[in-house]
C-alpha positions in Angstrom: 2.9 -59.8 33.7 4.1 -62.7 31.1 6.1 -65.2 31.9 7.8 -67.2 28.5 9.0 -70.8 29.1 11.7 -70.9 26.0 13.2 -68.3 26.6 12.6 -67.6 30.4 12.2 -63.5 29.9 9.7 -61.8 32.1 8.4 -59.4 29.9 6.1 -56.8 32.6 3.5 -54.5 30.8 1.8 -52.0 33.5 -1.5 -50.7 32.0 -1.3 -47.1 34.0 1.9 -46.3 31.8 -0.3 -46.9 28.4 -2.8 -44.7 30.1 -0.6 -42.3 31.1 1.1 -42.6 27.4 -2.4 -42.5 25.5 -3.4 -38.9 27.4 -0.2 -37.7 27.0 -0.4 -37.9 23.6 -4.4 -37.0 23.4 -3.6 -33.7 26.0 -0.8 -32.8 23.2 -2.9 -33.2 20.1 -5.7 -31.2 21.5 -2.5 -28.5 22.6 -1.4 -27.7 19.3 -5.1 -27.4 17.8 -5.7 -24.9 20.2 -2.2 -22.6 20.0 -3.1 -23.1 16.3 -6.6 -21.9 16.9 -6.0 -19.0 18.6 -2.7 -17.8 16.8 -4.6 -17.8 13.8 -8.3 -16.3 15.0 -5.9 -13.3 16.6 -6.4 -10.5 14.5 -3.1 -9.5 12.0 -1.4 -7.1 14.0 -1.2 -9.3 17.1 0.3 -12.6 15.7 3.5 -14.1 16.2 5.0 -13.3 12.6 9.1 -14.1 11.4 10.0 -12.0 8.5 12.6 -15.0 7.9 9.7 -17.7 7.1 7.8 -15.0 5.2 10.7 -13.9 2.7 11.3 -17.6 2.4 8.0 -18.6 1.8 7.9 -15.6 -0.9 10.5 -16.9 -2.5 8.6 -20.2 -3.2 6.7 -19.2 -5.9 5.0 -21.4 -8.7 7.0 -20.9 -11.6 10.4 -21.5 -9.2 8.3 -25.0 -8.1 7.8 -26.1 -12.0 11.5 -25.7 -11.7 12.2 -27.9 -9.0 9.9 -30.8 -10.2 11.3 -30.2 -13.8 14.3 -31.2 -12.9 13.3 -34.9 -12.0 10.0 -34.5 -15.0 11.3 -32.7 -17.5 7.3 -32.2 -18.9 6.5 -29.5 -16.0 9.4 -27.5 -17.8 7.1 -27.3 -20.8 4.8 -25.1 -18.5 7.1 -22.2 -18.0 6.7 -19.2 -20.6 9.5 -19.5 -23.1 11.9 -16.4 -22.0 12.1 -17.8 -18.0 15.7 -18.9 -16.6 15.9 -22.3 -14.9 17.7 -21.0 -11.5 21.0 -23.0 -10.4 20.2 -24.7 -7.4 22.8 -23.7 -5.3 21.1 -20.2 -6.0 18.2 -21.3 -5.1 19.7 -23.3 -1.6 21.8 -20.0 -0.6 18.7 -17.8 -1.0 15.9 -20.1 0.8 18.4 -20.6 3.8 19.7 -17.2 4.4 17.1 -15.1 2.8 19.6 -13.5 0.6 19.0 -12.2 -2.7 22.8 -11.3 -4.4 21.0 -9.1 -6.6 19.5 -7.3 -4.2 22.1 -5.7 -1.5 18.8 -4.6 0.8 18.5 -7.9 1.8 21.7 -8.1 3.2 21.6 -4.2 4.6 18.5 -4.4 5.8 19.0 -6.6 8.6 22.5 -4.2 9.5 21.4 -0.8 9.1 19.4 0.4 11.9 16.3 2.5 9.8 16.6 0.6 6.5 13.7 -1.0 6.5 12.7 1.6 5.2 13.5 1.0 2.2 12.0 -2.1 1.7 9.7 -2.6 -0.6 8.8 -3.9 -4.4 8.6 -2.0 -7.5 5.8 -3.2 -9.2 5.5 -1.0 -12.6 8.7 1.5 -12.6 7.8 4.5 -13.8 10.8 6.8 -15.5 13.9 7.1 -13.4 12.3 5.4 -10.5 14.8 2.4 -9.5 15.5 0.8 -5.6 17.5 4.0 -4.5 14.2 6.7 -4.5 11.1 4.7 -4.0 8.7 6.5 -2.2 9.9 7.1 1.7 8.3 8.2 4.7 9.6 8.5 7.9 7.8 9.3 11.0 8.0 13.4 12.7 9.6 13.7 16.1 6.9 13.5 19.2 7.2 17.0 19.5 5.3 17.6 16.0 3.2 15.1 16.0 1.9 16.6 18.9 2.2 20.1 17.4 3.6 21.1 20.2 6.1 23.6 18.1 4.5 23.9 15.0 5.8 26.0 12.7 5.3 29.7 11.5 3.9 30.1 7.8 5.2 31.8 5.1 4.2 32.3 0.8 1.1 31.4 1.9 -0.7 34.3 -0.4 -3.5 33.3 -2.8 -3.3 29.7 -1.3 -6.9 28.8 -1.2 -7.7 30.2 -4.9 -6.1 26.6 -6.6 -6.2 26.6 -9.7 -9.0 28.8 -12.2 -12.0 26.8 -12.3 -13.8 25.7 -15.5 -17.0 26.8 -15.1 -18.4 25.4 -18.5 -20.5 22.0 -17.6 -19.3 18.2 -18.3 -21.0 16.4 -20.5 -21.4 13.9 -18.6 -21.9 14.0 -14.6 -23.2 12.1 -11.7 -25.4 14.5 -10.3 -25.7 14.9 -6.8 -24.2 11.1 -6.2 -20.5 11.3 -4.5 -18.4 8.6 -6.3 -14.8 9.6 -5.3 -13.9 9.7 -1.3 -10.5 11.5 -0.8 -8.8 10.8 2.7 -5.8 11.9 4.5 -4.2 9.0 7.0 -1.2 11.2 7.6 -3.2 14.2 7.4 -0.5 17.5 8.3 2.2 16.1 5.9 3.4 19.0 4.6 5.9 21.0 2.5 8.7 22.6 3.2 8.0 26.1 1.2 5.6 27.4 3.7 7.1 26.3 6.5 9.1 28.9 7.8 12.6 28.1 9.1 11.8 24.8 8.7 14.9 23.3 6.7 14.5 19.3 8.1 12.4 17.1 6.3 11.4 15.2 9.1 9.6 18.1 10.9 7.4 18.9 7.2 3.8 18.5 9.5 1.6 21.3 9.8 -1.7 21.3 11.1 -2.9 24.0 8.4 -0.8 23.8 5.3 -0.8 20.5 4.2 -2.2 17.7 2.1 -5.4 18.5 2.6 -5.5 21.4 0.3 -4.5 18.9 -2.6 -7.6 17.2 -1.9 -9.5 20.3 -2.6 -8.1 20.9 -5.8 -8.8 17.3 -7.0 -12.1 17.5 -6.0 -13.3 20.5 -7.9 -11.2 19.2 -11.2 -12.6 15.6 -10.7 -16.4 17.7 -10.5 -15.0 19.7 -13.2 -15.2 16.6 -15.3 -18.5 15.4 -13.8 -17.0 13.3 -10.6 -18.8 13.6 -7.6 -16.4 13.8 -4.9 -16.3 14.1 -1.0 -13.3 15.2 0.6 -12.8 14.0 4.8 -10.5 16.2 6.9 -10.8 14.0 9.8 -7.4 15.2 11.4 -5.8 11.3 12.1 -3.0 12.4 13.5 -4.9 14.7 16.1 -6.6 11.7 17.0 -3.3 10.0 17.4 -2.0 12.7 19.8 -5.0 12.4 21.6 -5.3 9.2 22.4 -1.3 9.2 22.9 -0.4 6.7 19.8 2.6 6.7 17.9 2.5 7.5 14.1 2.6 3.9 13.2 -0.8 3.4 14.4 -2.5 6.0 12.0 -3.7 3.6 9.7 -5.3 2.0 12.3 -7.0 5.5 13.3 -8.2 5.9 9.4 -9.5 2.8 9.1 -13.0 3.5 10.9 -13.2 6.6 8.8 -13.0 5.1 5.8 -15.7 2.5 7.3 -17.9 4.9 8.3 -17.6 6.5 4.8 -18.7 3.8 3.0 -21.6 3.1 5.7 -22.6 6.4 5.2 -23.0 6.3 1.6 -23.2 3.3 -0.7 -22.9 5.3 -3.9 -18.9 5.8 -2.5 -16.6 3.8 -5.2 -13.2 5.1 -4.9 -11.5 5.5 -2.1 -8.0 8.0 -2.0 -5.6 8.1 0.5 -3.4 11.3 -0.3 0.2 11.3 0.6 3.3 13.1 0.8 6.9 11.6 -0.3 10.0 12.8 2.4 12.6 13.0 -0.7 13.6 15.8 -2.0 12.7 18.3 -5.2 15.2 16.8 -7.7 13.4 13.2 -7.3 9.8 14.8 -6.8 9.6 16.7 -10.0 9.1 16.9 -13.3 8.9 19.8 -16.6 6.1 18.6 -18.8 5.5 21.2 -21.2 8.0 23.9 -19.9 5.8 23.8 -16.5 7.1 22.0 -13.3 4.7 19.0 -11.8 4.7 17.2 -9.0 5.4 13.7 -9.2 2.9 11.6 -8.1 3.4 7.6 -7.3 1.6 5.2 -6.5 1.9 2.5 -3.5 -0.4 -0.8 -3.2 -0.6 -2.9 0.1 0.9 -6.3 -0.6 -0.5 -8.0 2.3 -4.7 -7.3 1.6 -7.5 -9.8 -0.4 -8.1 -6.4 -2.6 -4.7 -6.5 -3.9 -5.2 -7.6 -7.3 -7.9 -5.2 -7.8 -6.7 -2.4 -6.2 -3.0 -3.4 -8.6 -5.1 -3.4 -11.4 -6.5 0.4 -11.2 -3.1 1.6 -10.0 -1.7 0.0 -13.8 -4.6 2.3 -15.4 -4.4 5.0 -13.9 -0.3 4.9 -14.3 -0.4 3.7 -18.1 -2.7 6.8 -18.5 -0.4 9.3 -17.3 2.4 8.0 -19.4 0.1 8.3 -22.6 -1.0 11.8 -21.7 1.3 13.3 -20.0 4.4 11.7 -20.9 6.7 9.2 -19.0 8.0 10.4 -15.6 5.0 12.3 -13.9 4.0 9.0 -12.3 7.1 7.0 -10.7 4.9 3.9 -10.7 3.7 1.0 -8.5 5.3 0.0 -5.2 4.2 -2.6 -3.5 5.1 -2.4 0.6 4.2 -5.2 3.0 6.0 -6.9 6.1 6.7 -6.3 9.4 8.3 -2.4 9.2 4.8 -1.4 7.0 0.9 -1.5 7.4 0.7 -3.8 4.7 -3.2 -3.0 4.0 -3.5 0.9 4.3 -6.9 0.1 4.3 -6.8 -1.2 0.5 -8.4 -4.5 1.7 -11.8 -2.3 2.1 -12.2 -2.0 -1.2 -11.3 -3.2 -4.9 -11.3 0.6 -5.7 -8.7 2.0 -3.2 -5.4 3.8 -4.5 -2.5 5.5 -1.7 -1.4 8.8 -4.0 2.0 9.9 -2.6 1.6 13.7 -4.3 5.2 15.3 -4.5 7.9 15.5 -1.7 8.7 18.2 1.2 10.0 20.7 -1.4 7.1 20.8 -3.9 4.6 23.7 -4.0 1.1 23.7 -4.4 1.5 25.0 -8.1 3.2 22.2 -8.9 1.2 19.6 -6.6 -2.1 21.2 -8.0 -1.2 20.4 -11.7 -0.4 17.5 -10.8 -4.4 17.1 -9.3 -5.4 18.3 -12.4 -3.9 15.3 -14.5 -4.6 12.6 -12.0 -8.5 14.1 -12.6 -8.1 14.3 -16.2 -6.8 10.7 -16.0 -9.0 9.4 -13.9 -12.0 10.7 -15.1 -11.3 9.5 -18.6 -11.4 6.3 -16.5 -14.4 6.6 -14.7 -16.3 7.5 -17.5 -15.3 4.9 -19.5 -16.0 1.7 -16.8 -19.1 3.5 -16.4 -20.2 2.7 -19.6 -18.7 -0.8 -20.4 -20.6 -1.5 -16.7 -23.7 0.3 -18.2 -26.7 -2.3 -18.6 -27.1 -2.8 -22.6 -30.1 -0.9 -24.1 -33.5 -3.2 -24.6 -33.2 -4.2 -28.7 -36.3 -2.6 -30.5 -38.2 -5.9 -30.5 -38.3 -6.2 -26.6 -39.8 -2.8 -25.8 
């Protein structure tokens, strides 16, 4: 206690309430380093997450900062490319605070609509006639076929297994008795709806027999056709998912330690293809190249994996390929999926080298789905074969030997 003469306060400090204050304040610090700590070592799946912050945050992107600044220095406006737009900032306000895009009605439907999440999602490259209204769509089978417990009866199923006539003259160029393609299923009895007899929904296109798998073995023998060793793994997820009583959205977690155990299992293992089926309908799945029907194939990269740029990268090949070959429309391009209603990975962050195919929709057929296995080898081999030799080590000059 201090007592002042002038002024005759009684000013009364009690050292227990600084003490208290101090480890108050210490006991709070050492609080939010440890929520922090353990909110971010949890792993992915079982953090806290706000879609709101994330599209927000997304919307803050580096070009849209130069903007900002640019607006007090007009030198950062000299580092935007030529053609950009400087956005109006009440633009800019309404969309960072409500998380509404005005040209993009999904983000206002998407939060109404019960299911149309959906539909959420980026288009990346756009492939001919692909736009926001048919990007590639899954939806998840009632219990009752997951489990298989009323699988469907087959039908047209005659001269199934014979794919495709083989080529039986040999590649020039081949790599022998190494595997460098592995060919997955994470949704493994996707199926279509042609052999599925008096099957008319789309939702109920699983089968534990007729399905995806089969366009696996087509793409294998054309990729070895052309000299790619490939593995194909049948490794029934969705069994496993009925099994251990999980709901479809956990298949990718299922797959994962197949893939893993893959690419334990073999180093020489490079690409890695997770083959899909699309849930819309013929009109959007298909395409006359040549007088002959194809399926349409597209291509869908995990937005939220350290891979992505890679795994981008060799989706843009592989698509830019197609169109030169086969013309524009067979692939429907890149999507990009990630958020809270997706996966966001489907194992892409495994490796550099890892594509999800979506092959058709529930009305295609396997004459159609197997030319289009044929292409996708013919593209992709032309591929391979090439990286192979820009990665080739450069021959010793004469002078060195």
């Amino acid at each position: 206690m201090r007592f002042n003469k002038r002024s005759g306060i009684i000013v009364a400090v009690q050292g227990t309430q600084v003490v208290k204050a101090a480890l108050a304040f210490v006991f709070f610090l050492i609080g939010i380093f440890s929520i922090s700590g353990v909110m971010t070592s949890l792993k992915p799946e079982y953090r806290i997450t706000s879609d709101s912050v994330n599209q927000a945050a997304n919307n803050l992107n580096g070009q849209l900062l130069f903007s900002l600044m640019g607006w007090e220095n007009h030198q950062f406006l000299q580092a935007l490319p030529e053609e950009y737009e400087t956005p109006k900032l009440t633009n800019v306000m309404f969309k960072l605070s409500t998380n509404i895009n005005l040209d993009d009605p999904r983000s206002l439907l998407g939060r109404e609509l019960p299911g149309f999440s959906l539909f959420d999602g980026k288009i990346l490259v756009a492939g001919e006639g692909t736009n926001y209204t048919n990007m590639p769509m899954e939806s998840a089978p009632p219990v009752d076929v997951l489990k298989a417990e009323q699988e469907a009866a087959l039908q047209n199923t005659e001269g199934l297994d014979t794919g495709n006539p083989e080529d039986t003259a040999a590649p020039p160029l081949s790599t022998g008795d190494r595997k460098a393609v592995y060919i997955y299923f994470t949704h493994t009895r996707e199926s279509y709806l042609p052999y599925l007899k008096d099957v008319t929904d789309p939702n109920k296109a699983y089968h534990s027999q007729v399905n995806v798998t089969k366009i696996g073995d087509q793409l294998k023998k054309s990729l070895e056709q052309r000299g790619v060793g490939t593995t194909v793994d049948k490794t029934d997820v969705m069994a496993n998912l009925s099994k251990k009583g999980l709901g479809f959205g956990k298949a990718y977690q299922e797959s994962r330690p197949v893939v893993e155990a893959a690419m334990a299992g073999d180093r020489n293992l490079q690409y890695f293809i997770d083959i899909h089926r699309d849930g819309y309908r013929k009109d959007k799945t298909t395409i006359q190249i040549n007088g002959k029907p194809y399926a349409k194939l597209a291509f869908v990269i995990g937005g939220e994996n350290a891979n992505y740029e890679k795994n981008l990268a060799l989706a843009r090949e592989l698509h830019n390929l197609l169109d030169k070959k086969y013309g524009k429309g067979l692939s429907r391009g890149i999507i990009e999926k990630k958020g809270a209603s997706t996966n966001g990975k489907f194992n892409q962050d495994l490796s550099g080298n890892a594509l999800l195919i979506e092959f058709g929709g529930v009305d295609n057929t396997f004459e159609e789905l197997n030319r289009s296995a044929d292409a996708l080898a013919d593209v992709f081999s032309e591929f391979y074969w090439q990286a192979e030799k820009v990665d080739a080590p450069a021959p010793e000059s004469p002078d060195k030997q």
